[in-house]
Each structure stands twice: as structure tokens, then as C-alpha cells.
C-alpha positions in Angstrom: 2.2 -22.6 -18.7 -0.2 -24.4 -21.4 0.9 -27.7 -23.0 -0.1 -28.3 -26.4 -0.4 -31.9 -28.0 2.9 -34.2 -29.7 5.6 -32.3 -27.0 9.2 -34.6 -27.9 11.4 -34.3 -25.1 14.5 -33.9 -27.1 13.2 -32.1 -30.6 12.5 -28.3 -30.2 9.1 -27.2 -30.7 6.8 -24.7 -29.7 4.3 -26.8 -27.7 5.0 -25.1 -24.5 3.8 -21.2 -24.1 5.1 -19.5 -20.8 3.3 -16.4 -19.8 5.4 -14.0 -17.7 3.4 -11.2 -16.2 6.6 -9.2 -15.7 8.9 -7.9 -18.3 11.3 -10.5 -18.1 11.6 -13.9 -16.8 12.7 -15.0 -13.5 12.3 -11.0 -12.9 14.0 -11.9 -9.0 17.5 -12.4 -10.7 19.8 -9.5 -12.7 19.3 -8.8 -16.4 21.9 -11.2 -17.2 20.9 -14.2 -15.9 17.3 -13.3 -16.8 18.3 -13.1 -20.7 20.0 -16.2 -20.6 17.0 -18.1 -18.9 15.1 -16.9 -21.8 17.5 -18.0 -24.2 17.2 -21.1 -22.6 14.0 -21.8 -22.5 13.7 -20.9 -26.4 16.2 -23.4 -27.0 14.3 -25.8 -25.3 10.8 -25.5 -27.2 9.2 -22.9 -25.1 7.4 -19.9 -26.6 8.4 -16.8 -23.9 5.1 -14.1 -23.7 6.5 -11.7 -21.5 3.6 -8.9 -19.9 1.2 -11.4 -20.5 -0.9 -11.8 -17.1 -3.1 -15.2 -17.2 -6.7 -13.5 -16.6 -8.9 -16.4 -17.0 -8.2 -20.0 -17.5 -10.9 -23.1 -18.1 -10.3 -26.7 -20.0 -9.9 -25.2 -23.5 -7.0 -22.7 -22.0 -6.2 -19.5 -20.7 -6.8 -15.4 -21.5 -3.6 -13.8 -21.0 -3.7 -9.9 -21.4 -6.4 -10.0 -24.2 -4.9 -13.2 -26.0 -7.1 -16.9 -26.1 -4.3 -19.3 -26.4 -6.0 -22.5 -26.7 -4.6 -26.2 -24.7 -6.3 -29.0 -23.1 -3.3 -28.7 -20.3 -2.7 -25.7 -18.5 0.7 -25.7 -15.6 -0.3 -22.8 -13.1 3.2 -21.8 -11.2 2.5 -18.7 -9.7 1.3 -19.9 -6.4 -1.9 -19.7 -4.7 -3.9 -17.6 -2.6 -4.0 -19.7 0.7 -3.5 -17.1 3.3 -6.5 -16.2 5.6 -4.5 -15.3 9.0 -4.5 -12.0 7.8 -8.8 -12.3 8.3 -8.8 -14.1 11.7 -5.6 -11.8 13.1 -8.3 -9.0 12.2 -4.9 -7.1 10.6 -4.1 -5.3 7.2 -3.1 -7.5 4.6 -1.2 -6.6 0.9 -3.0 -7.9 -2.5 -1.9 -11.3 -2.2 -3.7 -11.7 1.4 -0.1 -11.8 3.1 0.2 -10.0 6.6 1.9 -6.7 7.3 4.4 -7.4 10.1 6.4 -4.8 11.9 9.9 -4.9 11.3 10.7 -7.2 14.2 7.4 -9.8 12.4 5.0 -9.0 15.4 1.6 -8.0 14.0 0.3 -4.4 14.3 -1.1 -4.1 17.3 0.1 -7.0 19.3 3.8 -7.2 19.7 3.1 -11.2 21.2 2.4 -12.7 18.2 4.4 -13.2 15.2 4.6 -14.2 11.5 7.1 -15.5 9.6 7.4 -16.8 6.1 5.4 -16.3 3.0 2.2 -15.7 4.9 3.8 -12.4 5.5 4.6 -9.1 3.7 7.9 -7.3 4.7 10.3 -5.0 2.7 13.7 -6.0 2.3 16.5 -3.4 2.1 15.3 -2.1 -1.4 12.0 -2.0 0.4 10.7 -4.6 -2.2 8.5 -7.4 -0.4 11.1 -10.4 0.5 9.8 -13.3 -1.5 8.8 -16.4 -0.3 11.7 -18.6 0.0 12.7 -21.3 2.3 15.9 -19.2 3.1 13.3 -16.4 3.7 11.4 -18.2 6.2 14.6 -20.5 7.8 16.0 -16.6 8.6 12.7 -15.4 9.9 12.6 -18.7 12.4 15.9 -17.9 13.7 15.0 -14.3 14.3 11.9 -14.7 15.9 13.5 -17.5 18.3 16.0 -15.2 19.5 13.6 -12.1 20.3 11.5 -14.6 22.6 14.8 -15.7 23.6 15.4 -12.3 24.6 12.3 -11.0 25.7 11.8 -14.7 28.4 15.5 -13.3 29.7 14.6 -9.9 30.5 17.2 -8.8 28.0 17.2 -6.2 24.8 15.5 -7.4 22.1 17.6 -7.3 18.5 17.4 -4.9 15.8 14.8 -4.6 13.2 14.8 -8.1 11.0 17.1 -8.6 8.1 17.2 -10.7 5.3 20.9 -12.2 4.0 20.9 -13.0 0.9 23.1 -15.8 0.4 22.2 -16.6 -2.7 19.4 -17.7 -5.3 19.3 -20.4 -7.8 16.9 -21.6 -10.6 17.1 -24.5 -12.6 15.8 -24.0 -16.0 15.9 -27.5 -17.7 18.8 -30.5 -17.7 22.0 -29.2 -17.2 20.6 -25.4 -17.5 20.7 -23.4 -14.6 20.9 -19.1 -13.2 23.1 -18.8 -9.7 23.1 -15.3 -8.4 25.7 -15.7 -5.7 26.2 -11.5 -5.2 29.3 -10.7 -7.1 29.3 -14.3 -8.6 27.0 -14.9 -11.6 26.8 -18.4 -12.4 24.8 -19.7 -15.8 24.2 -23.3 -17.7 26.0 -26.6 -16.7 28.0 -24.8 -13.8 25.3 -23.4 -12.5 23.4 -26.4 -12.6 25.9 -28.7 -11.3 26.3 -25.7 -8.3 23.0 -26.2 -7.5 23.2 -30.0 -7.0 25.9 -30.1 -5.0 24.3 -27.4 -2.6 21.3 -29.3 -2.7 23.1 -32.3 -1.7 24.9 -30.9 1.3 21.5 -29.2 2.6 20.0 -32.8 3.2 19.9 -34.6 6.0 22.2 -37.6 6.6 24.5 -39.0 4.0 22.0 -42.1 3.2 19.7 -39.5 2.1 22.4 -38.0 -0.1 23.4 -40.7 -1.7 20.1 -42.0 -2.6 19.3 -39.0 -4.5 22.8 -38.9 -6.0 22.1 -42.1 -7.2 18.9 -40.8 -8.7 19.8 -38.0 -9.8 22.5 -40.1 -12.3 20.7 -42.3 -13.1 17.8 -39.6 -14.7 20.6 -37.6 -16.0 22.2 -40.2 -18.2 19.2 -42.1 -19.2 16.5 -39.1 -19.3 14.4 -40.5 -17.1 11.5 -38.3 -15.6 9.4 -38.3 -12.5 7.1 -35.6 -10.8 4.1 -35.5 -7.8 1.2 -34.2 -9.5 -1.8 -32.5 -7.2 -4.5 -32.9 -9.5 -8.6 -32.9 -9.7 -11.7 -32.3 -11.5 -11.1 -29.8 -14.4 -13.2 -26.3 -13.5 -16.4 -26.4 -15.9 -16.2 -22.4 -16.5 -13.5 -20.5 -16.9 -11.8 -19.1 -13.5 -10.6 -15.5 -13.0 -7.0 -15.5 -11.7 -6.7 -13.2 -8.4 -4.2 -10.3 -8.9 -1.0 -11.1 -7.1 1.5 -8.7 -5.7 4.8 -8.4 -7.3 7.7 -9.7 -5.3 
């Protein structure tokens, strides 16, 4: 995403350009959530370039699919590329460096060591790659655990891994949010207020709950903003982006 000058928080503008490789936004979710997180975003100030693959980005901006758009801040969201035990495991490894794991997560060749998460590459039941969510991972643990389990005990191992998908969410902007809960389809404030109580209930201990209930409020009703920035020294030349995988 590339951040141009004078951006108001609550004034539309087009000082925000998201590029979207894909052919739609948040291309994980159905068509109809997808459209509306588009809508969304428009109505928040950002300029949508859908197929438009970041090629090259430096400190005046970024190439995406032959087009120069021109910003002193650039937002890369796509992840990195820091996955190397595919080199020391001495395995095969898909575009984006992740592992090929059997279907039970062992690594070809050696059926005592595993991996798990989004270091890995596995096919879900579309045999699309599973992407690399913490539910992806949490299910992956629990798996894994139960064929050592198995294995220490002298007993049959499970069958082949599989994902449950219990859900996905994305939050798009203050009270704008996509659930895709399976048969249930959930979009703006409902979604969004959805989301927070899950998120809620998922942490640990009510202290911690009600600390960032009492934060979350208190940003809601007086806009407030916060974020963790990892930054450093701007590249001097312009970077080529590695081509990623599609999840």
C-alpha cells in the first residue's frame, strides 16, 4: 500500500492506493464479502488496483505490473520470505520457500520430523495450499501432538491431516468488517462487532479482557489510533519483490 501526503482520517480521499495481485480483494473469502470489502475500502479513501503485482519498490514508490505510482511511504502486507528450513531439511520447497509436508506434516523422506504452520505447504480439501493462519497452525499442533502421542504408545496413527474451517474474519476499517462463518456471511458493523467479541473470549484471563475492552472503547468513541511499527533505513535502490505463491 503507498501513502501519499495530507491523508484526513475522516474526509475521503484518494491518498491511499492498494495493489491486489489477485482479481479481487481479500481473494480467501466468497465474492460477496470480497465486493463489499472493496466497497468499503472506496468509501474510506482508498484507490483499489486489482491484478496489479508490486514488482519493484524504493523511496520514491513502487512498479506494480508496468505502472510507477509515486509515494514517499510504501505499507508492504504481503508477508515475507523468512523460510529457510526448507534449505537445511535438504527437502523440496513451493515458490514461497515453504516445505512440502506429507499429509500427516512429516517431511519427505523422514517420517520423524515434522512441520507445521506457515513454514509449510499443504493442500486443503480443494487442494489449494492452506494459508497461514493461527487457526492453521493451532490445528496442525494438535495433530502432530496426537500422532507422537500415538506413535510413543505403540498405537495407530490418525488419518491424513485436516483442516476445519471454523471460520475467517477480516476487519476492514472502524466498524467495517467480512465474517465468513460457512453458511453464515456476516458484513459491516455486525461483523465487526462479531469479530470483537470472539477476540475477546480467545484471550487469556478476564483482566486481559477487560483491559482491551476498555481500550478498545475508548479508540472507538474518541478515534484514537495506535500501532507497532518495525521500521529501518529506507533501501537506496529499488528492490525486486520475490514472487509469492497464491494461497
Amino acid at each position: 500500500m503507498a501513502a501519499r501526503p495530507g491523508w484526513n482520517s475522516r474526509a475521503p480521499s484518494r491518498s491511499f492506493v492498494l495493489c491486489e495481485s489477485g482479481p479481487r480483494p481479500l481473494a480467501a473469502f466468497p465474492p460477496g464479502p470480497s465486493d463489499y470489502a472493496a466497497r468499503a475500502l472506496d468509501t474510506l479513501g482508498v484507490e483499489v488496483r486489482l491484478d496489479a503485482a508490486v514488482k519493484k519498490f524504493g523511496q520514491s514508490g513502487v512498479s506494480a505490473s508496468g505502472t510507477r505510482i509515486n509515494s514517499a511511504n510504501v505499507f508492504w502486507c504481503a508477508g515475507t520470505e523468512a523460510r529457510s528450513a526448507a534449505s537445511w531439511l535438504g527437502v523440496d520447497a513451493a515458490r514461497n520457500g515453504a516445505v512440502k509436508v506429507r499429509p500427516d506434516c512429516s517431511i519427505p523422506g523422514d517420517d520423524k520430523i515434522f512441520a507445521i504452520g506457515d513454514m509449510t505447504c499443504l493442500g486443503g480439501q480443494d487442494g489449494r495450499p492452506l494459508p497461514g493462519l493461527a487457526a492453521v497452525a493451532t490445528q496442525h499442533g494438535k495433530y502432530v501432538a496426537e500422532v507422537m502421542a500415538r506413535r510413543i504408545a505403540g498405537r495407530s496413527t490418525p488419518g491424513p491431516f485436516r483442516y476445519r474451517n471454523r471460520g475467517t474474519l477480516a476487519v476492514i476499517g472502524r466498524s467495517r468488517a467480512v465474517a465468513d462463518l460457512g453458511r453464515v456471511q456476516l458484513r459491516g458493523f455486525p461483523a465487526w462487532l462479531f469479530g470483537s467479541v470472539v477476540h475477546l473470549f480467545l484471550l487469556a484471563g478476564f483482566r486481559n479482557r477487560i483491559i482491551v475492552y476498555i481500550n478498545w472503547s475508548w479508540a472507538w468513541f474518541t478515534y484514537g489510533r495506535g500501532a507497532r511499527l518495525i521500521t529501518g533505513a529506507p533501501p537506496q535502490d529499488e528492490i525486486e519483490t520475490p514472487e509469492c505463491e497464491a494461497a
